[in-house]
PQR file with spaces between the fields and no chain letter, atoms N, CA, C, O and H, PARSE charges and radii, in Angstrom:
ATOM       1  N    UNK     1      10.480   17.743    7.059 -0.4000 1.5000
ATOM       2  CA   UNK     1      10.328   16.757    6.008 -0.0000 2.0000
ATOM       3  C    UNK     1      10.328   15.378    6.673  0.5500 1.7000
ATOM       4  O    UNK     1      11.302   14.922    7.274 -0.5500 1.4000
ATOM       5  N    UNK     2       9.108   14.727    6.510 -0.4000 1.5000
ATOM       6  CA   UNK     2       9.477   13.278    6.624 -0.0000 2.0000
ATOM       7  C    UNK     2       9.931   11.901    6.287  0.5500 1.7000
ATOM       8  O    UNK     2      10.693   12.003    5.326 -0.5500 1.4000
ATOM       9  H    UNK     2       8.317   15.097    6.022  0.4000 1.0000
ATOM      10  N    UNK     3       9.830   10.934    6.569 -0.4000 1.5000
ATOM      11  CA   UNK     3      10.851    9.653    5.949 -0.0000 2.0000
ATOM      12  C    UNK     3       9.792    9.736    4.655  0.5500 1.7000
ATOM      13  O    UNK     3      10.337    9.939    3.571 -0.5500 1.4000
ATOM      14  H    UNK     3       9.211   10.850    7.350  0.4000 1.0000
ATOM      15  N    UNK     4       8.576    9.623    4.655 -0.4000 1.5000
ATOM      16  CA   UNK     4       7.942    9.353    3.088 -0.0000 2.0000
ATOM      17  C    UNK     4       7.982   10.287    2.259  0.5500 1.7000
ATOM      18  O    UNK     4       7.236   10.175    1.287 -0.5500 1.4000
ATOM      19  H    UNK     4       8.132    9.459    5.536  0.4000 1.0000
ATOM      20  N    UNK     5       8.772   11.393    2.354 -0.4000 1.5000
ATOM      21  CA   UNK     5       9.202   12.508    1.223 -0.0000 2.0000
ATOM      22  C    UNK     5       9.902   11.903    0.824  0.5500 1.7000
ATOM      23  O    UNK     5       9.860   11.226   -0.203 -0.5500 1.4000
ATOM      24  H    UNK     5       9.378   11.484    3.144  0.4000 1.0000
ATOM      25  N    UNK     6      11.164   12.111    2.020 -0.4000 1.5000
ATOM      26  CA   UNK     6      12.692   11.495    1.186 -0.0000 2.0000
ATOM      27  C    UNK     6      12.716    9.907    0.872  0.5500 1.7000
ATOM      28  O    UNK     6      13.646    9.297    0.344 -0.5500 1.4000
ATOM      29  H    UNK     6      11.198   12.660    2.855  0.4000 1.0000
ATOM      30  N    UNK     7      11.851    9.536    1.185 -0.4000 1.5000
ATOM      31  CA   UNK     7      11.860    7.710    0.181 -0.0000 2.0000
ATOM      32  C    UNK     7      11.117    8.261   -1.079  0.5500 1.7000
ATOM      33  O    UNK     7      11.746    7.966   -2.095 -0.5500 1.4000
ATOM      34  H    UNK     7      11.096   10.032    1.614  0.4000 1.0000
ATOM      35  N    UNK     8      10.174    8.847   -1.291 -0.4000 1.5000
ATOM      36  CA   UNK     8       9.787    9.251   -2.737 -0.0000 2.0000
ATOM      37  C    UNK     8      10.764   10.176   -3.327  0.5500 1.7000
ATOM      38  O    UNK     8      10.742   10.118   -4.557 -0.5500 1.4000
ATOM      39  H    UNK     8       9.663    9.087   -0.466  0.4000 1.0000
ATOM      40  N    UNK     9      11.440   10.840   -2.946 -0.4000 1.5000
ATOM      41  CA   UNK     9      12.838   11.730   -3.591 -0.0000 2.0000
ATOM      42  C    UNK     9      13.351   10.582   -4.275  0.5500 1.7000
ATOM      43  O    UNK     9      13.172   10.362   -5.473 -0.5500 1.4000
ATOM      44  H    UNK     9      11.458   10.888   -1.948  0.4000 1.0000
ATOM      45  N    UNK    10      14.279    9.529   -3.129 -0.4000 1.5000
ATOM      46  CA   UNK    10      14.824    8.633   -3.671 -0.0000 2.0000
ATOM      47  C    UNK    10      14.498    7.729   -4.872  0.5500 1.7000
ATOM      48  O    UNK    10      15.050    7.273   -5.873 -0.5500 1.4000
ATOM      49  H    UNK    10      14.423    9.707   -2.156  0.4000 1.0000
ATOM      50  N    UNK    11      13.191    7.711   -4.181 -0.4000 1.5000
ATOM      51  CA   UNK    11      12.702    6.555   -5.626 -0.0000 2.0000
ATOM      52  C    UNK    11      12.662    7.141   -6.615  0.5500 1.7000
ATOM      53  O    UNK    11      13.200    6.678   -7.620 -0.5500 1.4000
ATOM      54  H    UNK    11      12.743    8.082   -3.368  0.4000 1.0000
ATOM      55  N    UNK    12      11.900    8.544   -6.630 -0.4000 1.5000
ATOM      56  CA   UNK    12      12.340    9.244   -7.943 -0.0000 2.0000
ATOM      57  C    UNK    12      13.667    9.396   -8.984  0.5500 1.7000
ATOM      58  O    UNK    12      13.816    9.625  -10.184 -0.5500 1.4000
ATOM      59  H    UNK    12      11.463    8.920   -5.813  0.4000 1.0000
ATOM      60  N    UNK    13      14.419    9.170   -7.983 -0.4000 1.5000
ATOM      61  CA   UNK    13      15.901    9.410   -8.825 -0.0000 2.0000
ATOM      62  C    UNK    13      16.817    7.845   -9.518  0.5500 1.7000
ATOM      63  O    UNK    13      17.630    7.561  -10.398 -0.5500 1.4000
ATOM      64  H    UNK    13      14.297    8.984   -7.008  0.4000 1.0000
ATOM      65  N    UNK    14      16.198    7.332   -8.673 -0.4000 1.5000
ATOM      66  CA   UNK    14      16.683    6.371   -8.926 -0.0000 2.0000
ATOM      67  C    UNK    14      15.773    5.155   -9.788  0.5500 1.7000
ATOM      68  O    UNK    14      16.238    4.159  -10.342 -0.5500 1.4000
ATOM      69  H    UNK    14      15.537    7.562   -7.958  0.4000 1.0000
ATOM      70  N    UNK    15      13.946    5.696   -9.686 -0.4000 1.5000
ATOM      71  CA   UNK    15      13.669    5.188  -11.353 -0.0000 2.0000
ATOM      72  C    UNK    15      14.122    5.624  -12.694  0.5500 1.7000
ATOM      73  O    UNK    15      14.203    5.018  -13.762 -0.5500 1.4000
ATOM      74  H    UNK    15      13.568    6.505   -9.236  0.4000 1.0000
ATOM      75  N    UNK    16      14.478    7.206  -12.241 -0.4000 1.5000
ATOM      76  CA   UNK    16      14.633    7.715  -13.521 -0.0000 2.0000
ATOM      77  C    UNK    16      15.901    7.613  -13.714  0.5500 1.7000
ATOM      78  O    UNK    16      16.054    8.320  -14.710 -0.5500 1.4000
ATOM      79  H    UNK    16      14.413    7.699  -11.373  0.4000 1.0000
ATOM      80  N    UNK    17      16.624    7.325  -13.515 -0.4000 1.5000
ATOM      81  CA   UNK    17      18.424    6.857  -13.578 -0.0000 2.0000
ATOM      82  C    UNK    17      18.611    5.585  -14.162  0.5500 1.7000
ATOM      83  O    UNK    17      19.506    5.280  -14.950 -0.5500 1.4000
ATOM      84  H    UNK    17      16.499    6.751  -12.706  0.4000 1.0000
ATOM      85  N    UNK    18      17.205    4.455  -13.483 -0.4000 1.5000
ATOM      86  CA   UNK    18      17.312    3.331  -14.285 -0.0000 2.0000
ATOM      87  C    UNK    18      17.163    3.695  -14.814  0.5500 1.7000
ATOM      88  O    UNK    18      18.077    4.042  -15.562 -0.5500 1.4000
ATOM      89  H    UNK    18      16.478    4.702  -12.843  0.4000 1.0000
ATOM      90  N    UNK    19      15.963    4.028  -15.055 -0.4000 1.5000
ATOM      91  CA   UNK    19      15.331    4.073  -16.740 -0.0000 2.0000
ATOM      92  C    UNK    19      15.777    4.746  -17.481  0.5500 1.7000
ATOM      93  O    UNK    19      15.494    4.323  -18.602 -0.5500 1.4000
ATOM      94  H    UNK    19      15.220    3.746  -14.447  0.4000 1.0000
ATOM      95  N    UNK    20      16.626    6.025  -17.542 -0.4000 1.5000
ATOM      96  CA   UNK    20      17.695    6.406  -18.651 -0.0000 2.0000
ATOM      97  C    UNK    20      18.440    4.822  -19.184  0.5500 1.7000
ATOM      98  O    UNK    20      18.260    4.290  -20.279 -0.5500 1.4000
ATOM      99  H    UNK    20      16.855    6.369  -16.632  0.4000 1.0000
ATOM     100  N    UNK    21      19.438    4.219  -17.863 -0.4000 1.5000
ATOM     101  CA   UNK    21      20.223    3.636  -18.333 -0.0000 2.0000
ATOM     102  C    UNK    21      19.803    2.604  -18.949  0.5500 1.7000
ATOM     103  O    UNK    21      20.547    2.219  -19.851 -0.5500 1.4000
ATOM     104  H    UNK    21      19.583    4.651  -16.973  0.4000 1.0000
ATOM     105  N    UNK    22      18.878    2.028  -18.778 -0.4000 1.5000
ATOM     106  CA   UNK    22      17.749    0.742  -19.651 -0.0000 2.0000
ATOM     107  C    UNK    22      17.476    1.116  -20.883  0.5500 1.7000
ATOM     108  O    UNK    22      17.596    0.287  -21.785 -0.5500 1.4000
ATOM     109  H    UNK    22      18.274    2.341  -18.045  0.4000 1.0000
ATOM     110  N    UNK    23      17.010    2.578  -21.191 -0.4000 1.5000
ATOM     111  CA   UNK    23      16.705    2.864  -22.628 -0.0000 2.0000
ATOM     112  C    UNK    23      17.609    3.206  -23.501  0.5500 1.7000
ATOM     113  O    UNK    23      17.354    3.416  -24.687 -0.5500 1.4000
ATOM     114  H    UNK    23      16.913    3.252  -20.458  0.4000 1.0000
ATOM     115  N    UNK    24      19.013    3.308  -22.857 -0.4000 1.5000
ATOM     116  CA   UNK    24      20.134    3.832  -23.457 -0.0000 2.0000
ATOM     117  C    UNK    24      20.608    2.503  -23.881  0.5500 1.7000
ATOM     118  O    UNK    24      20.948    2.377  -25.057 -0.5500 1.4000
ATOM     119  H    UNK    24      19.220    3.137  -21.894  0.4000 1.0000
ATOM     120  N    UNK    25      20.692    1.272  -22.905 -0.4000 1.5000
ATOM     121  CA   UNK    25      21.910    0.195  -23.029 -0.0000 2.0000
ATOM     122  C    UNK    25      20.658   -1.013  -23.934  0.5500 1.7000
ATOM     123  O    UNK    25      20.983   -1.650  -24.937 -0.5500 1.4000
ATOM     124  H    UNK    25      20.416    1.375  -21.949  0.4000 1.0000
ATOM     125  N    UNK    26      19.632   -1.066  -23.456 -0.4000 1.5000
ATOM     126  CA   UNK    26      18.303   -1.856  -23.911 -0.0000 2.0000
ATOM     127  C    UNK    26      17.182   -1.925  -24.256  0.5500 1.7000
ATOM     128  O    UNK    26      16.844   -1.752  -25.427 -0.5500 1.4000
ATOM     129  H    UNK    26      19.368   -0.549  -22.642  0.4000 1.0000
ATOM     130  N    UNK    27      16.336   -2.206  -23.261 -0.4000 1.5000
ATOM     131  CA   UNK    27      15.098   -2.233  -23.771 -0.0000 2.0000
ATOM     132  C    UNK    27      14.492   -0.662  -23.750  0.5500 1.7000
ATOM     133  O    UNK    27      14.524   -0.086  -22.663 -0.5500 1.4000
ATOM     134  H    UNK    27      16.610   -2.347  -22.310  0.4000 1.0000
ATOM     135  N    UNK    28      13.885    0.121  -25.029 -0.4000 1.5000
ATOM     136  CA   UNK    28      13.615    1.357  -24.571 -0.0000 2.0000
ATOM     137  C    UNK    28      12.377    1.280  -24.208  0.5500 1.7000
ATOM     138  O    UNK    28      12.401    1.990  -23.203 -0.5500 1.4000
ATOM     139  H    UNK    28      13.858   -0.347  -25.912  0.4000 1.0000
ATOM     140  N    UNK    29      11.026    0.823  -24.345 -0.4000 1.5000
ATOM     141  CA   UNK    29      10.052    1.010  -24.037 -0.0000 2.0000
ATOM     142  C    UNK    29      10.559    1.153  -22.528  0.5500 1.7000
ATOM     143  O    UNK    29      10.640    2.202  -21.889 -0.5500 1.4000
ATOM     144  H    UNK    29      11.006    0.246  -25.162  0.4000 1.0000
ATOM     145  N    UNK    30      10.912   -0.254  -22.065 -0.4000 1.5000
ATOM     146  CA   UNK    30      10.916   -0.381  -19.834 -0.0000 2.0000
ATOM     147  C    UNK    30      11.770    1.219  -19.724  0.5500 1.7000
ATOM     148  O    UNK    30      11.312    2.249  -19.229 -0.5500 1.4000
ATOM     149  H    UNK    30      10.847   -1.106  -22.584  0.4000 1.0000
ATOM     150  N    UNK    31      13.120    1.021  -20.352 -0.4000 1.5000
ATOM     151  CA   UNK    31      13.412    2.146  -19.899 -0.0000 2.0000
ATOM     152  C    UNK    31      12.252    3.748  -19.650  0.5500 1.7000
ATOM     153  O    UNK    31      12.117    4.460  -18.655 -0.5500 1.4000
ATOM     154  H    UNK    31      13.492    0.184  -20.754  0.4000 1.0000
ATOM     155  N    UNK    32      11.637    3.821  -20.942 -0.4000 1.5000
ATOM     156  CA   UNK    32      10.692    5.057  -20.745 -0.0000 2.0000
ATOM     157  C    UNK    32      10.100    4.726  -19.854  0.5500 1.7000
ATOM     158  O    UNK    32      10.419    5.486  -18.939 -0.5500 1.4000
ATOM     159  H    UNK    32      11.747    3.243  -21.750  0.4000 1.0000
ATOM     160  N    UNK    33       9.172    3.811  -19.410 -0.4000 1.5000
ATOM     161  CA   UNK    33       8.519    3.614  -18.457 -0.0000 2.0000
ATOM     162  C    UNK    33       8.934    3.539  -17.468  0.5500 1.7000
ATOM     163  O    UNK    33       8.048    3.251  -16.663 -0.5500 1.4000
ATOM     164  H    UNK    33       8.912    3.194  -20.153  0.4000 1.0000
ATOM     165  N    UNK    34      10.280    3.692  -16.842 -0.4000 1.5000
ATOM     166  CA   UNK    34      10.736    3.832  -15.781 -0.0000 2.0000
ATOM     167  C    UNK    34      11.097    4.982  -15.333  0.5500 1.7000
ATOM     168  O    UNK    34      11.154    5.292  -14.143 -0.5500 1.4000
ATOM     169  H    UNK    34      11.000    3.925  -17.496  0.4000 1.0000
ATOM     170  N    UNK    35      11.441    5.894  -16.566 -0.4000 1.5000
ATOM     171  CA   UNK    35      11.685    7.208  -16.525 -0.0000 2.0000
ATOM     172  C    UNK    35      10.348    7.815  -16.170  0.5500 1.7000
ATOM     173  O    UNK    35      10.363    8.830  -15.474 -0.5500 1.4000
ATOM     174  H    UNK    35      11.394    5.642  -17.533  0.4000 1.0000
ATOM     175  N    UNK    36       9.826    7.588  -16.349 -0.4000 1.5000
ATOM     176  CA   UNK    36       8.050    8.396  -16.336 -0.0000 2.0000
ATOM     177  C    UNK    36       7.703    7.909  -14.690  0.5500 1.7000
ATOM     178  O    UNK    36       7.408    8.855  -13.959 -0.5500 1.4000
ATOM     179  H    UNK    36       9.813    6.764  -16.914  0.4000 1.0000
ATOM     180  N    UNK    37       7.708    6.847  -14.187 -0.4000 1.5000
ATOM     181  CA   UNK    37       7.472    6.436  -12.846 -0.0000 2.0000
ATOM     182  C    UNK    37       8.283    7.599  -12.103  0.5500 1.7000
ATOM     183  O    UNK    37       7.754    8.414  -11.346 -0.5500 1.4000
ATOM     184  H    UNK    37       7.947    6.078  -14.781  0.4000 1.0000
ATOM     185  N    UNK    38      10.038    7.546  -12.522 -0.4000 1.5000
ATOM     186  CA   UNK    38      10.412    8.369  -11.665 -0.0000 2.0000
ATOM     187  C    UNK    38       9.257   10.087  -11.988  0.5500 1.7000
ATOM     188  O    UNK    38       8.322   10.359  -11.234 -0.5500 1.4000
ATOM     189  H    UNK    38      10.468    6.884  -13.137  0.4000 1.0000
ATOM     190  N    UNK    39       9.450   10.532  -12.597 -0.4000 1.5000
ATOM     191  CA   UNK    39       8.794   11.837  -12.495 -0.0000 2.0000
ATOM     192  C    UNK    39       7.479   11.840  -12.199  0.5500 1.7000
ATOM     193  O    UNK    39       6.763   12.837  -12.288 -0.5500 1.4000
ATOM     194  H    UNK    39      10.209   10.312  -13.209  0.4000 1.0000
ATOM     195  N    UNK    40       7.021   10.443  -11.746 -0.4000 1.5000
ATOM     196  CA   UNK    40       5.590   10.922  -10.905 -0.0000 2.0000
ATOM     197  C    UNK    40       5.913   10.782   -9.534  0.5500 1.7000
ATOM     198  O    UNK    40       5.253   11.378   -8.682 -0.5500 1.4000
ATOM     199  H    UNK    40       7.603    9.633  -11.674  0.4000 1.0000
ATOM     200  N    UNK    41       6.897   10.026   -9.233 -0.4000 1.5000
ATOM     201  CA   UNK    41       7.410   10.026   -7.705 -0.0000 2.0000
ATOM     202  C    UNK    41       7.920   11.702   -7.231  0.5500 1.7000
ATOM     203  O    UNK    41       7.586   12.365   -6.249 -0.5500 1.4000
ATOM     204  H    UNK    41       7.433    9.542   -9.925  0.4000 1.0000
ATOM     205  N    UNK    42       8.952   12.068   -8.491 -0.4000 1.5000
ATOM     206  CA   UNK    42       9.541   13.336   -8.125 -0.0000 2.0000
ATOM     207  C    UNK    42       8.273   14.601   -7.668  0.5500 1.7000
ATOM     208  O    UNK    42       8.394   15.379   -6.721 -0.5500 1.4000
ATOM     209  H    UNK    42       9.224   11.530   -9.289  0.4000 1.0000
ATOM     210  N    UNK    43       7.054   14.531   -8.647 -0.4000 1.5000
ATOM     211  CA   UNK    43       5.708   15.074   -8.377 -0.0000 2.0000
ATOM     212  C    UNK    43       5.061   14.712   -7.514  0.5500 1.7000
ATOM     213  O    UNK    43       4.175   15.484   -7.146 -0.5500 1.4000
ATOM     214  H    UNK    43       6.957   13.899   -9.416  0.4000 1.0000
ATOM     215  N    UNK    44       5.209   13.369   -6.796 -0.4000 1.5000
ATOM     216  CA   UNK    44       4.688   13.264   -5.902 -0.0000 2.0000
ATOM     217  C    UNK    44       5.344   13.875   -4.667  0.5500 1.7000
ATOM     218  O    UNK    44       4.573   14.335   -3.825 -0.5500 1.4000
ATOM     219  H    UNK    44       5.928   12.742   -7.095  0.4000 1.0000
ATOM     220  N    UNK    45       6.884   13.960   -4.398 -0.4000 1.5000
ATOM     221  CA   UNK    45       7.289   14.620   -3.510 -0.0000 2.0000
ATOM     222  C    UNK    45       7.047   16.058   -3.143  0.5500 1.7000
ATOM     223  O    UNK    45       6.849   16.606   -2.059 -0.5500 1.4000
ATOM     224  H    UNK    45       7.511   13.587   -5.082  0.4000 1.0000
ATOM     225  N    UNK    46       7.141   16.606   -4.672 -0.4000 1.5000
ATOM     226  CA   UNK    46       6.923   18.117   -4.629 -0.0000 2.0000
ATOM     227  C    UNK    46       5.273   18.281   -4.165  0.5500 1.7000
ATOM     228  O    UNK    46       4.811   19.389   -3.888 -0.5500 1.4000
ATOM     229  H    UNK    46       7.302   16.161   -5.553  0.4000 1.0000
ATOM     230  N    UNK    47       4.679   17.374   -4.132 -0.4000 1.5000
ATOM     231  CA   UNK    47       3.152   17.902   -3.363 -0.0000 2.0000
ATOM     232  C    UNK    47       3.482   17.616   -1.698  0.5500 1.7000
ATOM     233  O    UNK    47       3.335   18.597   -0.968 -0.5500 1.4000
ATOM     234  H    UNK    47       5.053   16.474   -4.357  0.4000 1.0000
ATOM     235  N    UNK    48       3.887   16.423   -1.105 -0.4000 1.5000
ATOM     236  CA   UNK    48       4.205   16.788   -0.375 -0.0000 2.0000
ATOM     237  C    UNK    48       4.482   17.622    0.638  0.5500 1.7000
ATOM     238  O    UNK    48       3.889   17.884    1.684 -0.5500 1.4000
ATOM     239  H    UNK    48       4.007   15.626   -1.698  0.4000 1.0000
ATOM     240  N    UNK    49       5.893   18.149   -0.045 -0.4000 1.5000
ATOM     241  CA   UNK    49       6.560   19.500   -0.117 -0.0000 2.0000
ATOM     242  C    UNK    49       5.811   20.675    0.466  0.5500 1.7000
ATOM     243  O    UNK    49       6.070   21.192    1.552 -0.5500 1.4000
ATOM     244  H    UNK    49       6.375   17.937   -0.895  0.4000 1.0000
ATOM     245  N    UNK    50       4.623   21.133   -0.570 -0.4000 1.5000
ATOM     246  CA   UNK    50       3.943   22.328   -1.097 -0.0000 2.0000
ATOM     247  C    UNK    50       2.906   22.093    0.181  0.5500 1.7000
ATOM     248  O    UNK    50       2.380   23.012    0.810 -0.5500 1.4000
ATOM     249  H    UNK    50       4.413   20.713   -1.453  0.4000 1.0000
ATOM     250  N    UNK    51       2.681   20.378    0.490 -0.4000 1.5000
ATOM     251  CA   UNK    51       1.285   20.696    1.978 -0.0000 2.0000
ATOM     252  C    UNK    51       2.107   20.835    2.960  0.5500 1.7000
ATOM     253  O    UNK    51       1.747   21.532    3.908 -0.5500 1.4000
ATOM     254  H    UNK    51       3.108   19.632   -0.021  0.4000 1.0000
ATOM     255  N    UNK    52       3.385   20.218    2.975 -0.4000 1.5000
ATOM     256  CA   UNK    52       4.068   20.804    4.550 -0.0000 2.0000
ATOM     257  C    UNK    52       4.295   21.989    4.596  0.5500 1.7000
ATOM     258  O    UNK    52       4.552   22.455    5.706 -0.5500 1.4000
ATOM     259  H    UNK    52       3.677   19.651    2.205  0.4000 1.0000
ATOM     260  N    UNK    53       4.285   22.647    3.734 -0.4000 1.5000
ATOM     261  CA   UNK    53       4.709   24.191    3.772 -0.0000 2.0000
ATOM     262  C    UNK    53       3.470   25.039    4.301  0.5500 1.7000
ATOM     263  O    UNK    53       3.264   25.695    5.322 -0.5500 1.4000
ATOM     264  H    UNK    53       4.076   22.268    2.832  0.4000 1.0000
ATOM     265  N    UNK    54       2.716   24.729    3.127 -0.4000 1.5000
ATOM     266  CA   UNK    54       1.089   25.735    3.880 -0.0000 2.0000
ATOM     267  C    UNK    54       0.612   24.990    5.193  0.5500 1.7000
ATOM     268  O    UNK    54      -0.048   25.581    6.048 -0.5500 1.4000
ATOM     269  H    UNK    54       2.883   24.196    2.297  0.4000 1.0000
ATOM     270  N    UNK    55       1.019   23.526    5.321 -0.4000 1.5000
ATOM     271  CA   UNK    55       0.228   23.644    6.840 -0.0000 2.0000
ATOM     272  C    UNK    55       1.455   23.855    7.860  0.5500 1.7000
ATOM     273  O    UNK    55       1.488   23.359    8.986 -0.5500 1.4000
ATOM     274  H    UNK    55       1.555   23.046    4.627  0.4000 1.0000
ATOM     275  N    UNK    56       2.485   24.688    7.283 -0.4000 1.5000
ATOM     276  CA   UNK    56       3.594   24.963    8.378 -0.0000 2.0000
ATOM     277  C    UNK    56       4.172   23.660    9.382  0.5500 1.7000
ATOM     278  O    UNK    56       4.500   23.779   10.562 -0.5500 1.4000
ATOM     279  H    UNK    56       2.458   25.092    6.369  0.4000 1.0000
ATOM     280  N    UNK    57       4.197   22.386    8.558 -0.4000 1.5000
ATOM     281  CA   UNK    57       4.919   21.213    9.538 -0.0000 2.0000
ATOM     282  C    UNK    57       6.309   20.916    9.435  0.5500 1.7000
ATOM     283  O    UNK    57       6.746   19.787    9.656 -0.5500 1.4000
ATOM     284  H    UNK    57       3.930   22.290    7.598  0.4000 1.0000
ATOM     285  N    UNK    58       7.303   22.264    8.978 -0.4000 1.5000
ATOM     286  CA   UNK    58       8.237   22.390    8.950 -0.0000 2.0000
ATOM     287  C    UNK    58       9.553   21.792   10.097  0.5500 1.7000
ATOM     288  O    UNK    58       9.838   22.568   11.009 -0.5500 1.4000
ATOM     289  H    UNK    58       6.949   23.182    8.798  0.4000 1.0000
ATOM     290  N    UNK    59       9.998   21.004   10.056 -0.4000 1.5000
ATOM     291  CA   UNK    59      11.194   20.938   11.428 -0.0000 2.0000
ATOM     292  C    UNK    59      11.634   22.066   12.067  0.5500 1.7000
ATOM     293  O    UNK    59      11.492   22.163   13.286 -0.5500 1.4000
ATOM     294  H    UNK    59       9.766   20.374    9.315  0.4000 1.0000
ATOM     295  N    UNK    60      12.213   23.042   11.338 -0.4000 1.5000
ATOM     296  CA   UNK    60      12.675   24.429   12.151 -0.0000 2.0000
ATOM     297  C    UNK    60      11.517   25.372   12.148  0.5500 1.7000
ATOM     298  O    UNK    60      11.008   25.651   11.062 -0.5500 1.4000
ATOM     299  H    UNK    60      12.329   22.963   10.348  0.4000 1.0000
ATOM     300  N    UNK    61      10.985   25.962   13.395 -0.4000 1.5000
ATOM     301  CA   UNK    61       9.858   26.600   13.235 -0.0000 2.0000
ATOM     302  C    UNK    61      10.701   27.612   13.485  0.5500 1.7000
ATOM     303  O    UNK    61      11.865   27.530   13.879 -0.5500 1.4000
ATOM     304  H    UNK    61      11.398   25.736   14.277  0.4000 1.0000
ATOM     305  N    UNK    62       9.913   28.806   13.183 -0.4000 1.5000
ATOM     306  CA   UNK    62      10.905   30.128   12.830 -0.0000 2.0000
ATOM     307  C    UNK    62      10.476   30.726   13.528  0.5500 1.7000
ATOM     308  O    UNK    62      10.872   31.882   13.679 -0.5500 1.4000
ATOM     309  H    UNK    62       8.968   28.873   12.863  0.4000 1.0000
């Protein structure tokens, strides 16, 4: 896994964490819209993911 997975992990979690807490405490539209950013980041990781796997660029080769 490389650094631009786990920075899109991160960002994923942590738009969608704002953006819960924004739509909960304030504004809900930003909040949704922040929530939704995160789950295209989180989708974006999981592709990622799915090409390091089939092209086998795994860290531990087995």
């Amino acid at each position: 896994m490389n650094g631009g997975t786990i920075i899109l992990a991160l960002a994923g979690l942590f738009s969608f964490f704002a953006g819960a807490y924004i739509a909960a405490t304030g504004d809900r539209a930003l909040g949704i819209a922040l929530m939704a950013m995160g789950l295209i980041f989180q989708m974006m990781c999981l592709r990622h993911l799915k090409q390091a796997r089939l092209k086998d660029q795994d860290d531990a080769r087995r």
